[in-house]
C-alpha positions in Angstrom: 6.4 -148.1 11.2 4.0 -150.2 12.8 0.5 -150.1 13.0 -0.9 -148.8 16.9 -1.5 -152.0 18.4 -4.8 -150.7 19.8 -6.5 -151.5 16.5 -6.0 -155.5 17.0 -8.6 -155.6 19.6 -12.0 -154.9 17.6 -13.7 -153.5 20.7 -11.3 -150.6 20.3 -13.1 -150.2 16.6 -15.8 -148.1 15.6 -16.9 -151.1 12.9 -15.5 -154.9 12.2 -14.5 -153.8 8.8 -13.2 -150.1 8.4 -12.3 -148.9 4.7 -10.6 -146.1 3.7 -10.8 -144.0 0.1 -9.1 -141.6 -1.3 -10.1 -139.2 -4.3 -8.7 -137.1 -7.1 -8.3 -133.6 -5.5 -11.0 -131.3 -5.8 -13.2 -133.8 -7.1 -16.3 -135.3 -4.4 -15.8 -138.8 -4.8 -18.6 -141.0 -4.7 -16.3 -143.9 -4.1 -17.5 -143.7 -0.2 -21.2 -143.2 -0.6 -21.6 -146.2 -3.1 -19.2 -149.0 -1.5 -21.0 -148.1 2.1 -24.6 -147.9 -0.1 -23.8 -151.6 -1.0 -22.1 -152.7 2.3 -23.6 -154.7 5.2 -24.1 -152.6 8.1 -20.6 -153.9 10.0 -18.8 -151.8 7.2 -17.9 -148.2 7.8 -15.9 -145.6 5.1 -14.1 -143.0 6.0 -12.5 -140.8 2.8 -9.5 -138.1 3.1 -8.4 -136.1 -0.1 -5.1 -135.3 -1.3 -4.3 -131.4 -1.2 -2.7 -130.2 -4.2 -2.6 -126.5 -4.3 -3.1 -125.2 -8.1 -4.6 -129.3 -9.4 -5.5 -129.1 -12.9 -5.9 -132.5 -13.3 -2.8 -133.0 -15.3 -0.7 -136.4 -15.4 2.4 -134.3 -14.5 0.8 -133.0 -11.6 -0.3 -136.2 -10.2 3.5 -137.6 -11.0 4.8 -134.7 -8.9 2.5 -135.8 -5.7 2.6 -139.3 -6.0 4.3 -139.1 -2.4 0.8 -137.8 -1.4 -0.6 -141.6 -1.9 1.7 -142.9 1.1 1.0 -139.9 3.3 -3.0 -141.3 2.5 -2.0 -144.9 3.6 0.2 -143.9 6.9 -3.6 -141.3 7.8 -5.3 -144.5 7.5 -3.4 -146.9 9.0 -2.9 -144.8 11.7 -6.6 -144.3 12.1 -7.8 -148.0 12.5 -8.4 -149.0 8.6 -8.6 -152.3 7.6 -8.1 -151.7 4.2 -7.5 -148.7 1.6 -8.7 -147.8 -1.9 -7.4 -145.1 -4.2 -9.9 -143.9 -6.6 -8.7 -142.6 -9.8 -7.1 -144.5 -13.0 -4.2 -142.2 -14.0 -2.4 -142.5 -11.0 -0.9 -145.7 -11.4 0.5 -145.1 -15.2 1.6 -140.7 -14.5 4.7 -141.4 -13.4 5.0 -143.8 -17.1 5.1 -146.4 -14.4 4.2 -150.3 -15.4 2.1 -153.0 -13.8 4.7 -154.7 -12.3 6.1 -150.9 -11.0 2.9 -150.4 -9.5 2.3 -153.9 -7.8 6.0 -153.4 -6.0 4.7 -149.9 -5.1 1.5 -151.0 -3.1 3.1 -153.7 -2.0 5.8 -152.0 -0.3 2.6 -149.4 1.0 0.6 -152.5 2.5 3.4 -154.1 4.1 5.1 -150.8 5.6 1.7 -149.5 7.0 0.0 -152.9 7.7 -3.2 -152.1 5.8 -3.6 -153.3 2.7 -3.3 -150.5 -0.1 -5.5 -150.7 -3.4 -5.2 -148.6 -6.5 -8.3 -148.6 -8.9 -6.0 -148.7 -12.4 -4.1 -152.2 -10.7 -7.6 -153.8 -9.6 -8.4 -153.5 -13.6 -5.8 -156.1 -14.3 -6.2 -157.7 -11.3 -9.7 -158.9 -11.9 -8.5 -159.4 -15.8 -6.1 -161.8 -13.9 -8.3 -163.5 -11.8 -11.0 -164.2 -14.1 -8.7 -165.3 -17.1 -9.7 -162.1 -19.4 -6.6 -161.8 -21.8 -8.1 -160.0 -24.8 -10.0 -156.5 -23.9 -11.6 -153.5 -25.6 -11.1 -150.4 -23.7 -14.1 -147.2 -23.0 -11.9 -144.8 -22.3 -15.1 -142.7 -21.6 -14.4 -139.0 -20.9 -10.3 -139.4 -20.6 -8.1 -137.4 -22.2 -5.9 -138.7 -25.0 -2.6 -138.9 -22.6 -4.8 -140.6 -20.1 -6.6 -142.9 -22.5 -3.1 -144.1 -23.9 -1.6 -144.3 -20.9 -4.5 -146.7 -19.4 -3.9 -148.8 -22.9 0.1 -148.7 -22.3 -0.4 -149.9 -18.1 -2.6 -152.8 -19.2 -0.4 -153.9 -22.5 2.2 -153.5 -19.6 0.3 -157.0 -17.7 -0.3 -158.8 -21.0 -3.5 -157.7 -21.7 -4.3 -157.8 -25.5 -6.2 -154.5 -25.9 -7.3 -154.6 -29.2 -9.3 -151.6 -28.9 -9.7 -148.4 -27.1 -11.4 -144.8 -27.8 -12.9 -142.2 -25.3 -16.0 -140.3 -26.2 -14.8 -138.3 -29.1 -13.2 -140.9 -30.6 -16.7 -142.7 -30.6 -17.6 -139.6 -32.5 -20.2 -138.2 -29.6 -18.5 -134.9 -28.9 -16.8 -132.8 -31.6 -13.5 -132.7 -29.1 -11.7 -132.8 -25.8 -12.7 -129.7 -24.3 -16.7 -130.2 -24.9 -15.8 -133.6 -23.0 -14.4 -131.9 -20.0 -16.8 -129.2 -20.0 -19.4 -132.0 -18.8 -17.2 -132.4 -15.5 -17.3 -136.2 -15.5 -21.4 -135.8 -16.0 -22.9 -137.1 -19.2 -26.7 -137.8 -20.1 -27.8 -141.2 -19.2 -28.7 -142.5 -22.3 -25.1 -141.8 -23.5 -24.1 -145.1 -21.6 -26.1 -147.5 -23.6 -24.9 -145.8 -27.0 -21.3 -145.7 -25.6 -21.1 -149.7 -25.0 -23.3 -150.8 -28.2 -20.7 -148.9 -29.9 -17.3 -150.0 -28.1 -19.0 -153.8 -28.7 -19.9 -153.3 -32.1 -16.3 -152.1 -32.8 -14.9 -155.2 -30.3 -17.4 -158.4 -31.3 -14.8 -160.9 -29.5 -13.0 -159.6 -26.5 -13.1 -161.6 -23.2 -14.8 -158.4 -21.6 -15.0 -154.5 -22.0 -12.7 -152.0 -19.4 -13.7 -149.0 -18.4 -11.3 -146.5 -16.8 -11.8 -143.4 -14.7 -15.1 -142.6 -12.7 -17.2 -141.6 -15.1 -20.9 -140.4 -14.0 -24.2 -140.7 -16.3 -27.1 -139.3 -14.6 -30.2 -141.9 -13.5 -33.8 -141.1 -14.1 -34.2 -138.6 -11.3 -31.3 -136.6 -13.3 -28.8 -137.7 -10.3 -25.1 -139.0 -11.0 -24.1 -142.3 -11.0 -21.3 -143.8 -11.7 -21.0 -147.4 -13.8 -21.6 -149.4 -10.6 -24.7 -148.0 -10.6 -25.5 -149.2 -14.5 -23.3 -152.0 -15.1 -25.5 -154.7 -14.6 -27.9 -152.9 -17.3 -25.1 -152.4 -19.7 -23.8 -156.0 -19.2 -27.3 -157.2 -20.1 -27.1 -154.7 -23.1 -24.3 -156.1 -25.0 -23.9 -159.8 -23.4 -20.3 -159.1 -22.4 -18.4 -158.5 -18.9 -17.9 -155.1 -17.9 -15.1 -154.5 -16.2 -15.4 -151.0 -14.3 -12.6 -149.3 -12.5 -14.9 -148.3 -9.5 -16.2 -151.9 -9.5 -12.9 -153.3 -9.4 -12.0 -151.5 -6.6 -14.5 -152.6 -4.9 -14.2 -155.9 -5.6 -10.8 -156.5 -4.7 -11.6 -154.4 -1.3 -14.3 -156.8 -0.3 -11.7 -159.8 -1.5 -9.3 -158.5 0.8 -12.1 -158.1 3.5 -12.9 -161.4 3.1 -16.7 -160.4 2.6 -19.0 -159.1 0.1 -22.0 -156.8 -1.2 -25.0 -157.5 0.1 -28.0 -157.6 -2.7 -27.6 -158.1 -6.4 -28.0 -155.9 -9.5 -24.2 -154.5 -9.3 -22.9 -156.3 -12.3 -20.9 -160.0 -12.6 -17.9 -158.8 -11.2 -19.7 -158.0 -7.7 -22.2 -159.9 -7.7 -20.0 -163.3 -7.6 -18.7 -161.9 -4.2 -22.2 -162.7 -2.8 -23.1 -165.5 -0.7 -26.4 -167.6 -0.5 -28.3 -165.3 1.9 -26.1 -162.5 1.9 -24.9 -163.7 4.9 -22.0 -161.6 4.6 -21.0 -160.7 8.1 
């Protein structure tokens, strides 16, 4: 397959950088508001969803349409995108594939569709990689026990010392799972400042602390945001990295762009994309 040739000549696109995302089904991903939010204006996002009929949110289910992810790259490629994120952790672990599974898979997707293909639970290690991070504690956050240990298995898979992971019951700030999911990925704000002091008090020495999934604490007009939004705050918190799954998509989206966010207060990881001036593009 080979990419329409009309999309080599920019006056044919509708913006110099065009990004595609792609969600967990029946979820409203934010990935596209907050990557354009932090964009320069010669950015545009376009997202697409996977239709599942039935999604529960189970890893089984997301095995079973894996196929769904390249039907998501050929969309986009076929539409002009210069480059495509998949939001969600669990995909890249469901299948009980490993990191070097998944780096062949997205590899094979960049280079058949000409656009290359990010998936958020890869970019963890992949900015673990590039910044020399080898030993890691884990906020598993709101993820179910399957998906927490499969996050934990993927990133052992890459030779990341994990020497500690729990979700939010674990921590001990829900009784179980099902008060967890009840929330819908929305958890009071002042939960992220209790959640890190505790992951950091439980990991003093790690390189820097993970966080999988897209998990949402709300700001102090009550509105949603996910850990892009509070990294920076949580960062200056604890005095350790934060490594955010939403963040590293980001990050290695603008890498691959070649450019970067425009402003500051979006954590270390983004922020040493910028460039004196933000004169980005």
């Amino acid at each position: 397959m080979s990419k329409p040739a009309k999309w080599s000549d920019p006056d044919h696109k509708l913006f110099p950088y065009q990004v595609g995302f792609t969600g967990p089904p029946k979820d409203w991903d934010a990935a596209p508001s907050d990557f354009l939010r932090m964009s320069p204006d010669s950015v545009g996002v376009h997202g697409r969803l996977l239709h599942t009929p039935e999604y529960a949110h189970t890893l089984e289910q997301r095995a079973n349409n894996f196929h769904l992810l390249e039907d998501y790259v050929y969309a986009m490629s076929e539409a002009g995108a210069d480059v495509v994120g998949q939001v969600g952790t669990n995909w890249v672990h469901a299948n009980g594939t490993d990191h070097d599974d998944i780096v062949r898979f997205t590899t094979e997707m960049s280079e058949k569709y000409e656009t290359p293909f990010h998936m958020a639970g890869l970019t963890l290690v992949q900015a673990c990689q590039a910044l020399g991070y080898e030993k890691i504690a884990l906020n598993s956050v709101y993820f179910w026990p399957d998906w927490r240990d499969g996050v934990v298995r993927f990133l052992r898979s890459a030779g990341i010392d994990v020497v500690w992971a729990g979700n939010f019951v674990d921590q001990g700030f829900f009784e179980n799972q099902q008060i967890v999911n009840d929330h819908t990925w929305i958890f009071p704000g002042d939960l992220a400042a209790t959640s890190f002091s505790y992951v950091a008090e439980q990991a003093p020495n790690v390189d820097a602390i993970l966080v999988n999934g897209m998990c949402n604490f709300r700001g102090e007009s009550g509105q949603p945001q996910r850990m892009v939004h509070r990294v920076a705050e949580m960062e200056a918190l604890i005095e350790t990295p934060i490594l955010a799954a939403d963040c590293t998509l980001y990050w290695a989206i603008y890498r691959t762009l070649g450019i970067g966010p425009v402003g500051s207060g979006n954590g270390s990881l983004l922020d040493s994309l910028r460039t004196p001036g933000d004169e980005l593009a």
